[in-house]
Each structure stands twice: as structure tokens, then as C-alpha cells.
C-alpha positions in Angstrom: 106.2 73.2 -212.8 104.3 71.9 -215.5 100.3 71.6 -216.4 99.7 69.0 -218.7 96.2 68.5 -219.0 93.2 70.8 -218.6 89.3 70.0 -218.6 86.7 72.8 -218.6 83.1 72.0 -218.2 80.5 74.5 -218.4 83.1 77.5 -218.3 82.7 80.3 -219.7 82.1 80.0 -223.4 83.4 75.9 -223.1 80.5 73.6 -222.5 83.3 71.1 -222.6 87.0 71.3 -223.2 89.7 69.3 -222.7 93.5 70.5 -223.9 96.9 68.5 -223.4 99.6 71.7 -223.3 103.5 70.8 -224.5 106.3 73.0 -222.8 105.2 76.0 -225.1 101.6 76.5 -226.5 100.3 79.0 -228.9 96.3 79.1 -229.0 95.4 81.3 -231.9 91.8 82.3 -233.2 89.8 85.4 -233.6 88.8 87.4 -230.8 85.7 86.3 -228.9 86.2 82.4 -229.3 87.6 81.7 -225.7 91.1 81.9 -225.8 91.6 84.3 -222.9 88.8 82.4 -221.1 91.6 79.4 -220.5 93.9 81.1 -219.7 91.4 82.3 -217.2 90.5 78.9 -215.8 94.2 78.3 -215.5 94.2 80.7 -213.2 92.1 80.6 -211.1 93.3 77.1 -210.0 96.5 79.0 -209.5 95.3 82.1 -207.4 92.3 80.5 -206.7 90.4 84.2 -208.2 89.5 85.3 -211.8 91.6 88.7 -212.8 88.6 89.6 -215.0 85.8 89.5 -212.1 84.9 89.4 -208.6 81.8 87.1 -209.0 82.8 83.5 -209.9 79.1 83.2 -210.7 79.8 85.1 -213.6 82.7 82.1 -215.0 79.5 79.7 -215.3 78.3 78.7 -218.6 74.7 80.6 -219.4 71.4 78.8 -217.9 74.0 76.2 -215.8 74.2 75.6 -212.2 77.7 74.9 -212.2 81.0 75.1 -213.7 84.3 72.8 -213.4 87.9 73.2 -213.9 90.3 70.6 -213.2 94.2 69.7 -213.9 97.0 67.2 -214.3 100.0 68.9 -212.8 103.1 68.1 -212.1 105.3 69.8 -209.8 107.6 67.8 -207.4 104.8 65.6 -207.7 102.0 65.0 -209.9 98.4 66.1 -208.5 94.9 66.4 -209.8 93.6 69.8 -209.0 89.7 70.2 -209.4 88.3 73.7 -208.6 84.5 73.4 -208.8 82.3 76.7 -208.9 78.2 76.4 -208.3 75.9 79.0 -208.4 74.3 80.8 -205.5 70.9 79.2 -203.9 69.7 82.6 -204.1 70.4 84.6 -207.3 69.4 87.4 -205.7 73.4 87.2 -203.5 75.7 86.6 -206.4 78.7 86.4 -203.8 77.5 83.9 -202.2 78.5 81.2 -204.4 80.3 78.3 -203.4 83.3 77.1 -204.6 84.8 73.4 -204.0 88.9 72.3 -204.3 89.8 68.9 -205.0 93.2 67.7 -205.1 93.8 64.2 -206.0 89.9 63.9 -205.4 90.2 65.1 -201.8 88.9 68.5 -200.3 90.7 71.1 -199.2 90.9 74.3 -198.1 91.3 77.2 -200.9 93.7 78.4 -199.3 95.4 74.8 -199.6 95.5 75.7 -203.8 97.7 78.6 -203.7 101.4 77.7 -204.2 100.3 74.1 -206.3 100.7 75.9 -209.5 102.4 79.2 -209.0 102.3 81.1 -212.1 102.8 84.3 -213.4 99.9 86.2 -215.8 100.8 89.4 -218.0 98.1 90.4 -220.1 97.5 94.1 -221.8 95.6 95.5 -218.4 99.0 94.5 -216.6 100.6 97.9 -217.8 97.9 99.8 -215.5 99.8 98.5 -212.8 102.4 101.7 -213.4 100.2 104.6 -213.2 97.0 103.2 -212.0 95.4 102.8 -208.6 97.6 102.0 -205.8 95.1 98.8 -205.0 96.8 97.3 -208.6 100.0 96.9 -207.0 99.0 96.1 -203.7 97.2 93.1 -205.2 100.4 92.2 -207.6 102.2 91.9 -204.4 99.6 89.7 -202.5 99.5 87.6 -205.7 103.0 87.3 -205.7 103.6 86.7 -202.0 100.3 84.3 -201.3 102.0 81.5 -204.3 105.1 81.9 -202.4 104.7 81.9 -198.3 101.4 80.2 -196.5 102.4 82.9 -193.3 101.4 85.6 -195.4 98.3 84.7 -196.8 97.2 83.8 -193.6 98.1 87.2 -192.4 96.4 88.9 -195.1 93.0 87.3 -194.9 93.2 87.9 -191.1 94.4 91.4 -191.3 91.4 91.7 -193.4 88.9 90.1 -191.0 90.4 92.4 -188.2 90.6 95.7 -190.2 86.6 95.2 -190.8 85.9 94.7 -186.6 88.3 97.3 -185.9 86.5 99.9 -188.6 83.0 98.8 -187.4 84.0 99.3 -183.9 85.5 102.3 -184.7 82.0 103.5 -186.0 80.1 102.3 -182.8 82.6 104.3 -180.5 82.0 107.6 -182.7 78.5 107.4 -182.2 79.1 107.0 -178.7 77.6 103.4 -178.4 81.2 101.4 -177.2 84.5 102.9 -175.6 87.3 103.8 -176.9 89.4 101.1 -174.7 87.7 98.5 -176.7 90.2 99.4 -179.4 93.4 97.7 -177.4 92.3 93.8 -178.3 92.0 95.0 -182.2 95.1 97.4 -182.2 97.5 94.4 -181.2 95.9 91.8 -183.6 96.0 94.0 -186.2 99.6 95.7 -185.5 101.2 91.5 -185.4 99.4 90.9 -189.1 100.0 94.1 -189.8 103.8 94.2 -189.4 104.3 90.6 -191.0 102.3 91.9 -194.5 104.3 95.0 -195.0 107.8 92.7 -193.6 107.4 90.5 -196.7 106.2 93.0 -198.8 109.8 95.1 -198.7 111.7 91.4 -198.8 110.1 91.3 -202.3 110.7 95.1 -203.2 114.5 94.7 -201.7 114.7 91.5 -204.7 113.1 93.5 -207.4 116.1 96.3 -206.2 118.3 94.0 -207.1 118.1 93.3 -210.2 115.4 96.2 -212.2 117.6 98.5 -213.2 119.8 96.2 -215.0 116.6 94.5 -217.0 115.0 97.6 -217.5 118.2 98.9 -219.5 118.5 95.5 -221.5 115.3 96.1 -223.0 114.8 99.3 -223.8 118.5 100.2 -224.6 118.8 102.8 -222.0 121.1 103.5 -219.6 118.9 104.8 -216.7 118.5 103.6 -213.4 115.1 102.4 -212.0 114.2 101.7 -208.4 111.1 101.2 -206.5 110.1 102.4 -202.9 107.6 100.6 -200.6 105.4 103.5 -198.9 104.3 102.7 -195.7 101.4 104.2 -194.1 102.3 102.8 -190.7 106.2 102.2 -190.7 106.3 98.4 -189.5 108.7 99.8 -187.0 106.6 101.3 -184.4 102.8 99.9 -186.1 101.2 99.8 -182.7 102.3 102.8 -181.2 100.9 104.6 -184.4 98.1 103.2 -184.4 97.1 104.2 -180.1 98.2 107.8 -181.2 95.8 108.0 -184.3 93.0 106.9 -182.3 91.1 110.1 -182.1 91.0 110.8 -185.7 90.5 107.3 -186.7 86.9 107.3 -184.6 86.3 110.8 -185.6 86.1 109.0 -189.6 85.1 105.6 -188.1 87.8 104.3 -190.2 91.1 103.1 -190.0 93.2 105.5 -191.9 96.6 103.7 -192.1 98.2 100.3 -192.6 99.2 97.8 -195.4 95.4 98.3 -196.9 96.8 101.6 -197.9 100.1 101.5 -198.3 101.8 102.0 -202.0 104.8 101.6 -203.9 106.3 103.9 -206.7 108.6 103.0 -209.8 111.3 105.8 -210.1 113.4 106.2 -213.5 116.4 108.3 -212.7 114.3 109.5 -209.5 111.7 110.6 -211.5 107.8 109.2 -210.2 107.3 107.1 -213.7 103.6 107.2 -213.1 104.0 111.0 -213.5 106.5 111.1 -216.3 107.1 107.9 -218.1 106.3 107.7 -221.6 103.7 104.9 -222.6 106.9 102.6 -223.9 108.6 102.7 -220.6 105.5 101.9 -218.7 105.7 98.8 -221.3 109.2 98.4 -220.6 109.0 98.9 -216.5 106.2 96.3 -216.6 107.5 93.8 -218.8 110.5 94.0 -216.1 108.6 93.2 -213.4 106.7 90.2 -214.6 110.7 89.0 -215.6 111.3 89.8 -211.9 108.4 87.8 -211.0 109.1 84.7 -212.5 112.8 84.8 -211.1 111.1 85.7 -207.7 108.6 82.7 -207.6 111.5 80.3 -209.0 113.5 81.1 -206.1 111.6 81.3 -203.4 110.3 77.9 -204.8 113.4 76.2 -205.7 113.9 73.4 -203.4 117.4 70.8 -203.6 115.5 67.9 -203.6 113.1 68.3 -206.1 113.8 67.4 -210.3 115.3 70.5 -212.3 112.6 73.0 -213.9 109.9 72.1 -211.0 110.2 75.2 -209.0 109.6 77.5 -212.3 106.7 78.8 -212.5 103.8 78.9 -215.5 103.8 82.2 -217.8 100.4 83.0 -219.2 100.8 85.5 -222.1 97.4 87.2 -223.0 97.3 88.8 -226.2 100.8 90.3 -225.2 102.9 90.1 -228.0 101.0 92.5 -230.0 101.2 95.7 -227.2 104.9 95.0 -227.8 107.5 96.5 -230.0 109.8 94.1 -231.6 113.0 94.2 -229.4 110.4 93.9 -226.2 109.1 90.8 -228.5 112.8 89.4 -229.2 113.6 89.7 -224.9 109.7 88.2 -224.1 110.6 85.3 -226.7 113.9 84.3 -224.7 112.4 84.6 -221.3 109.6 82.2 -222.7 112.2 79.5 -223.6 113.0 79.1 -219.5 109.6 77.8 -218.7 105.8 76.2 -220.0 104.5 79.2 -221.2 101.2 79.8 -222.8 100.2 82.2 -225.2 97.0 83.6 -226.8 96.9 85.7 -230.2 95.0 86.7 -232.7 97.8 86.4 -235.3 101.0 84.7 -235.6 102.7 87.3 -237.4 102.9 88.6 -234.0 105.0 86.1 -232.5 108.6 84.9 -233.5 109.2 82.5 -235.7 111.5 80.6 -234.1 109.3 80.6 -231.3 106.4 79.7 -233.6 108.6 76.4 -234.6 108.9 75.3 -231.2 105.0 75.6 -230.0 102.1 73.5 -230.4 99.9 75.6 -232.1 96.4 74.9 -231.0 93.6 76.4 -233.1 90.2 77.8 -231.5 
């Protein structure tokens, strides 16, 4: 997978921007001059969502109507990907903008972008992902899984479609305005999504399994184990059946109180919860494992026999990383970057290797 080409009009802080990227690429310049806002258009044609907000209105240039970001990519093919973003008729419903893919100058779906250009982002809010909100590694999972499998993206946006019926309807039969037996159409639709979510989910975690404990001691040293357990609200094994037997509490909060939109999963450090006792360098090293795990995860699920060597690797999008980062976590990050086009924002090259720094295109902002 590479990107080699990107054109930003109206972005952001770019009125206009073009950039040709090499297989690694270093854009340096002081804080506040765009560099993460690249990165940022990169991915959005990847995920097809900003990590920094929730309103796409917000990614338009001030006092424009629009903002475009397009692509030449090549993967087992080359493509032109064109994500176009327009402000709302109504500024008064900022989530009611529109937003328009192109690829090869043809619509499509958005949900047609994800899996083009899988790639991986770790910036400095990545290490929240430890000890923050469960809804932080929920969403690295749905990330991870939506680039990879078209079956469950499609079962996460209907589970989510489903989930807001089921909770409305749940409301109506609490304030006695439908019956209860209404619930049985909703219960099944959401059990089927349901149990295919949380299925792919623990295929993911069982890979991670794998392979964590072994990265996790190369770069910090150590010789302790890690693990990580999916925590189902609803155990995929009997999803329906739980769901019928919660009914009466579920309309007596007119909400649906179980299922993948609340399920978790914990990091454990010689079965300690690291959330509750890791130290702020082995959330560092925990994360930085995961996004190595990532990659590998992507590549494989990716790989496919017939296409040229290197196109099933995903993009790595370093944000201003290599300064949260001792300098053996530098030294392992600097190796990983070697295996694929990686792009990488800093405020200072001191940060970064220099034998990495002799390799990269340096491109100044």
C-alpha cells in the first residue's frame, strides 16, 4: 500500500496543498503550521472520519463552502480517491453536512472507502486508549475491523440503526404507549448483528494473544506477561436468550443495557488490570505494542497471493510520536517504520533517528 500523491483544497489551515510522499516522509515545522492537519486528511480517506472531531464541517477552510481531499494510491491497483466535504445548507445543523467519495472519478458509497487505504494512526492521545473510556477501545477495534472485513462494518452501522429503534421502542412500551411483544422483531435483528460484532471482535483479541506478550517484553526489557480479555456484556453464546430475559429491566430504563455498545476489553500485566496499576511507561509500552500488532493484523488479513509484495501493508501515520518516547521505544518504532510508507510529523529532528533521518524525504512546513 502506497499513497503517492495528496491534494488538499480548502482544508483546514491548506487553501491549497499538493505533496508527493516517498516510502518514508518526515514533515517538520513548528507547532500550529498544519502538519497534523495532513495527516488528518490522510485519514479520513482511510476511515472515512477525522480522529480530532465529529463535525466534518469543522475540516473546512474559514468563510468556504467546501473542502477537498483527494489521492493517488496504489494498492493492487492504482486508484484516485477524492473525498469531498461541503458545508451544511443550514448552519444552524452542523451534522448535516454532506460528504461526496470519488474513486477514479466515480461515486461511491462511503462505506466503499474503507479498506482502499488501510492504515494505522498513533498519535500522543493514542496512550488514552489504556486507561481511558471503554468507548476508546471499542472504536480501535471498529477501526481496525471496518479496514479489514466489509461484513462487519455493515454489522456495525446496522446494529447501530437497530439499537436506536429497539431503545426508542423500549421508551414507548415504559410509558405504556406500545407492547412489550413488539420487542421480538428488534431482539432477533439485533441478537444476528450483535453476535457477528463481538465474533470478530475476539478473532482480533485471540491474534493480539498471540503475539503481545512477546513485543511487550522486547521493548521495555521486561519479562512479564501481558494478555488482554474481551468483556462481553451479552456472551455471543446465548445473545438472544439474554436479551428476552432482560426485558423487564431494559423497559423499566428504556434502554438497552447490554451488547457490543457496551462491551470492554482490559490489558493485564502479570494479571494485574494495567489501567489500575501500570506505570505511565508501560501504558507507553502496552500501546506502542498494540499499534505493532495492528499493522501485522491489517497486513495479514490483507495479504492476498496474487497481488505485488508490500501491497497488503498498510500506511503508518506517526503524529508528533517520537518525542512521548524514550529512546529504546524510539530505536524499536524506527525498525517497525522501515517495513512500510510511514509518515511522520515533528517539531524537531533531534527527535528522530538519524539513520532514519537519512532515509526520509524531509519536507518542510
Amino acid at each position: 500500500m502506497h499513497i503517492n500523491s495528496l491534494n488538499l483544497e480548502n482544508f483546514r489551515s491548506w487553501k491549497k496543498y499538493k505533496i508527493d510522499f516517498n516510502d518514508i516522509n518526515i514533515l517538520i515545522g513548528p507547532n500550529g503550521v498544519g502538519k497534523t492537519n495532513v495527516l488528518e486528511s490522510i485519514w479520513l480517506l482511510a476511515d472515512g472520519r477525522s480522529w480530532r472531531t465529529s463535525h466534518d464541517v469543522e475540516t473546512i477552510f474559514w468563510g468556504e463552502e467546501f473542502a477537498r481531499i483527494s489521492a493517488d494510491i496504489t494498492n493492487s491497483k492504482k486508484l484516485k480517491i477524492e473525498l469531498f466535504l461541503q458545508k451544511p445548507k443550514n448552519s444552524a445543523f452542523t451534522n448535516n453536512q454532506s460528504k461526496i467519495l470519488k474513486i477514479d472519478g466515480i461515486k461511491h458509497r462511503l462505506i466503499d472507502l474503507l479498506g482502499e487505504m488501510p492504515s494505522v494512526l498513533f498519535c500522543p492521545e493514542s496512550i488514552n486508549m489504556v486507561g481511558g473510556a471503554p468507548n476508546l477501545r471499542r472504536k480501535f477495534l471498529d477501526i481496525l475491523l471496518s479496514q479489514i472485513n466489509r461484513s462487519y462494518t455493515l454489522s456495525l452501522v446496522e446494529y447501530f440503526k437497530i439499537l436506536k429503534e429497539r431503545n426508542s421502542l423500549l421508551e414507548a412500551i415504559k410509558l405504556g404507549k406500545s407492547q412489550s411483544n413488539e420487542l421480538d422483531f428488534w431482539d432477533e435483528k439485533l441478537s444476528e448483528n450483535g453476535i457477528i460484532i463481538i465474533n470478530y471482535r475476539k478473532k482480533a483479541i485471540n491474534f493480539f494473544n498471540k503475539n503481545i506478550s512477546q513485543i511487550y517484553q522486547e521493548l521495555s526489557g521486561s519479562a512479564e506477561k501481558m494478555r488482554i480479555v474481551y468483556r462481553e456484556s451479552i456472551s455471543s453464546d446465548n445473545f438472544l436468550e439474554h436479551l428476552i430475559g432482560s426485558r423487564e429491566r431494559e423497559i423499566s430504563q428504556g434502554a438497552t443495557i447490554g451488547g457490543p455498545h457496551r462491551d470492554d476489553w482490559i490489558i493485564y500485566l502479570n494479571d494485574k488490570d494495567l489501567s489500575t496499576f501500570g506505570s505511565r511507561g508501560e501504558y507507553r509500552s502496552a500501546v506502542l505494542s498494540l499499534k505493532i500488532l495492528e499493522l501485522r493484523y491489517l497486513e495479514e488479513e490483507k495479504r492476498d497471493p496474487s497481488t505485488p509484495l508490500g501491497a497488503s501493508k498498510p500506511i503508518l501515520l506517526l503524529d508528533d510520536i517520537f518525542s512521548e518516547l524514550d529512546k529504546d521505544r524510539r530505536d524499536h518504532l524506527a525498525k517497525i517504520v522501515s517495513n512500510q510508507q510511514t509518515i511522520i510529523t515533528t517539531t524537531d529532528l533531534d527527535h528522530i533517528q538519524k539513520d532514519l533521518r537519512e532515509r526520509a524525504k524531509i519536507i518542510k512546513l
